[in-house]
N, C-alpha and C positions, 0 to 999 in steps of 0.2 A: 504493500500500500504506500509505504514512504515512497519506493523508487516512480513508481505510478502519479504520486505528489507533484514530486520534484520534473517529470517528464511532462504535465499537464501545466506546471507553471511555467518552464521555459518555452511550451507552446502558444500561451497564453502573450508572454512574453514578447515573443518574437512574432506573435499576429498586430499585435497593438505598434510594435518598434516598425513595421513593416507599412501597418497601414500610414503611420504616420510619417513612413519617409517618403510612399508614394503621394502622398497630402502633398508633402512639400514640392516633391520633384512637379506637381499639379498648381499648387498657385503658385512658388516661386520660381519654376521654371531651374529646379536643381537636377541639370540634367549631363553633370560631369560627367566620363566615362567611366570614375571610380567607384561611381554610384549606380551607374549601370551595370559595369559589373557584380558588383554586390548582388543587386535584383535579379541577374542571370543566373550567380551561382545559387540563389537561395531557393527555398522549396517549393516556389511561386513563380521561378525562372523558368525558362525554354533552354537554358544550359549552350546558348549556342557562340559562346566567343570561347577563346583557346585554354580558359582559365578553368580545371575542371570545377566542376559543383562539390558543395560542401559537403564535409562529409558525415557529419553527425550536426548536431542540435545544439551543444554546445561550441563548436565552432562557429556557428553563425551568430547565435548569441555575440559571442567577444569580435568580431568583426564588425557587426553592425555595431558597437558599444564605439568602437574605433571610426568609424563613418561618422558618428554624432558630435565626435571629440574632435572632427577636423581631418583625419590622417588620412594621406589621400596617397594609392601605390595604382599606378596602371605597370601591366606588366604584358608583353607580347613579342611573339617573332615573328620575321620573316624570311624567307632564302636569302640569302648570303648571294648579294651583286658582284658579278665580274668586276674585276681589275679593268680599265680601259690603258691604262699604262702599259701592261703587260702583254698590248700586241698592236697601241697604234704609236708609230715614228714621226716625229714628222721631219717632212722630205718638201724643202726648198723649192723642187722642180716640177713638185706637185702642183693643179690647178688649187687644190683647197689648203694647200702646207702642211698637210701630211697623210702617210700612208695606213692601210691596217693592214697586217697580216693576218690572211685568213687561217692557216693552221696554228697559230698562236693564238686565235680568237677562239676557237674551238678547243683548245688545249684548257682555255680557261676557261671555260664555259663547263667545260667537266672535271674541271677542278673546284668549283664552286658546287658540284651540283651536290653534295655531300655536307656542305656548311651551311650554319642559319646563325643570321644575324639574330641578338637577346636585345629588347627593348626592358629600361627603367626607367619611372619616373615616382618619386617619393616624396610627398611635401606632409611638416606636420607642423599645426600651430604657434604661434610662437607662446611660450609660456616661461614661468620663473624657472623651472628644473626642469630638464627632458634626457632621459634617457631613453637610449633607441640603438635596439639592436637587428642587424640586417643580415640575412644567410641564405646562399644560394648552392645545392647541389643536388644531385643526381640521386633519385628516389632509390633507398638500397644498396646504396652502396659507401661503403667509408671515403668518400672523396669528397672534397670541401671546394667549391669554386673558390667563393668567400664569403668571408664571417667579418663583418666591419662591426663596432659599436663605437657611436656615440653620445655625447654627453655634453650638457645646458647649463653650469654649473648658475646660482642663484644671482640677479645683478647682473652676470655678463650679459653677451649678446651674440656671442658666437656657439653656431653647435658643430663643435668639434669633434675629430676623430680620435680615438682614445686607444685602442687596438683595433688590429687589422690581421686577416690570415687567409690561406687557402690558397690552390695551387693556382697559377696563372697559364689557362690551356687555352688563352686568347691565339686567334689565326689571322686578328684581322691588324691592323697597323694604329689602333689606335690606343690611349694610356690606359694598359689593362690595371692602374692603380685603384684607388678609391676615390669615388665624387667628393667633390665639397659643396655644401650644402652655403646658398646663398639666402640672402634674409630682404626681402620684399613684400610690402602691402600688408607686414604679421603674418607673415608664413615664413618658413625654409624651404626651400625648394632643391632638390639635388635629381639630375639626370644621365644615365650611363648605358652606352651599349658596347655590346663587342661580338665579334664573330668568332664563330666555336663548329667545332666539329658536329656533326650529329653522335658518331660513336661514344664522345666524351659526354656528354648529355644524358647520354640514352632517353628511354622512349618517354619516361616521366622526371622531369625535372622540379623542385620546387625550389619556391623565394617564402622566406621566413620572417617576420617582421614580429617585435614586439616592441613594445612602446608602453613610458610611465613616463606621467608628469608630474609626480613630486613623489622624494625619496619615499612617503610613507604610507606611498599606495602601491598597488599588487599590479605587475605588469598585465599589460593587454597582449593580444597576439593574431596572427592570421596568415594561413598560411594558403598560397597559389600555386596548385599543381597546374602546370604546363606538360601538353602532350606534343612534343615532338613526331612530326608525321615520318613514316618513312625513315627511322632511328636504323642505326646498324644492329643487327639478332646479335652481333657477338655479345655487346652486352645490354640487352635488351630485359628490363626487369617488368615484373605483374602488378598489374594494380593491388 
């Protein structure tokens, strides 16, 4: 009877948290994509963007608790765009100033065809304390993309990086470091992508977020499985 309680209240819960973000997205026109994906993954969703559906009742709970507080993550891929470096010259004698090489174009075009581009974007409130910790890796298996936390210390005004980890299996050319998080309009805002193999991915990838905003409350949390289409079987793990 208690577990039956506790199951009908965060039903309960989560009908009223729901109705009233749909209210909003209705007269106030809140119609971020972080909030649309919220309502895609939730039990009232059509589940149709890349981000799977929730997986129990109290994850949705603590995500939607993080929708209301501000914290705002889109996360998405796409294939991984050819190089155009990597097969046009340019040639002086040309009418246009330069040439392509078509077996270099095709060399490249199936060397992308195996990489996808990782979309992030993460903004959370500005508030007196904020800790926030970020982690991304491959569902099942002991490999860390990375693991960043940072921290809002009370007064200041920066949310800085505090530790950093996890291996760097970036393919693409750009700083596979950590974002820094810029501060505009009472928000931080930090954005990062990078191009990664599918095999290193594998087929289910997740990004892990938790987030407090003052030392002496209990972290929040939310986590977005990504289904990489077309992952390599070598290592290819189960839902």
């Amino acid at each position: 009877m208690i577990g039956f309680g506790v199951t009908a209240g965060l039903v309960v819960g989560l009908f009223f948290g729901i109705l009233t973000l749909l209210l909003g997205v209705w007269m106030v026109t809140l119609v971020a994509p972080s909030v649309q994906m919220w309502v895609d993954r939730s039990l009232v969703g059509f589940h149709t963007s890349q981000v799977e559906k929730f997986e129990d009742l109290v994850s949705e709970q603590s995500s939607l608790e993080m929708v209301f507080q501000g914290v705002v993550v889109e996360l998405w891929w796409q294939p991984a765009a050819p190089n155009p470096t990597n097969y046009i010259d340019s040639d002086s004698s040309g009418v246009m100033g330069f040439s392509i090489d078509s077996e270099a174009q095709q060399k490249e075009e199936e060397r992308v065809e195996d990489l996808v581009r990782i979309y992030l974007r993460v903004r959370v409130p500005k508030l007196d304390v904020i800790d926030l910790m970020l982690r991304f890796a491959p569902q099942n298996t002991p490999e860390v993309i990375f693991s960043w936390h940072y921290r809002k210390t009370s007064g200041g005004d920066v949310l800085a990086a505090v530790s950093k980890g996890g291996y760097a299996a970036t393919q693409g050319d750009g700083d596979s470091g950590h974002p820094e998080f810029s501060l505009k309009d009472g928000y931080y805002e930090a954005k990062w992508s990078q191009v990664y193999a599918k095999y290193e991915l594998t087929r289910l990838v997740y990004f892990a977020i938790d987030f407090r905003s003052s030392s002496s409350q209990a972290f929040k949390g939310d986590t977005l499985t990504l289904e990489i289409e077309d992952a390599g079987s070598e290592l290819e793990v189960g839902e």
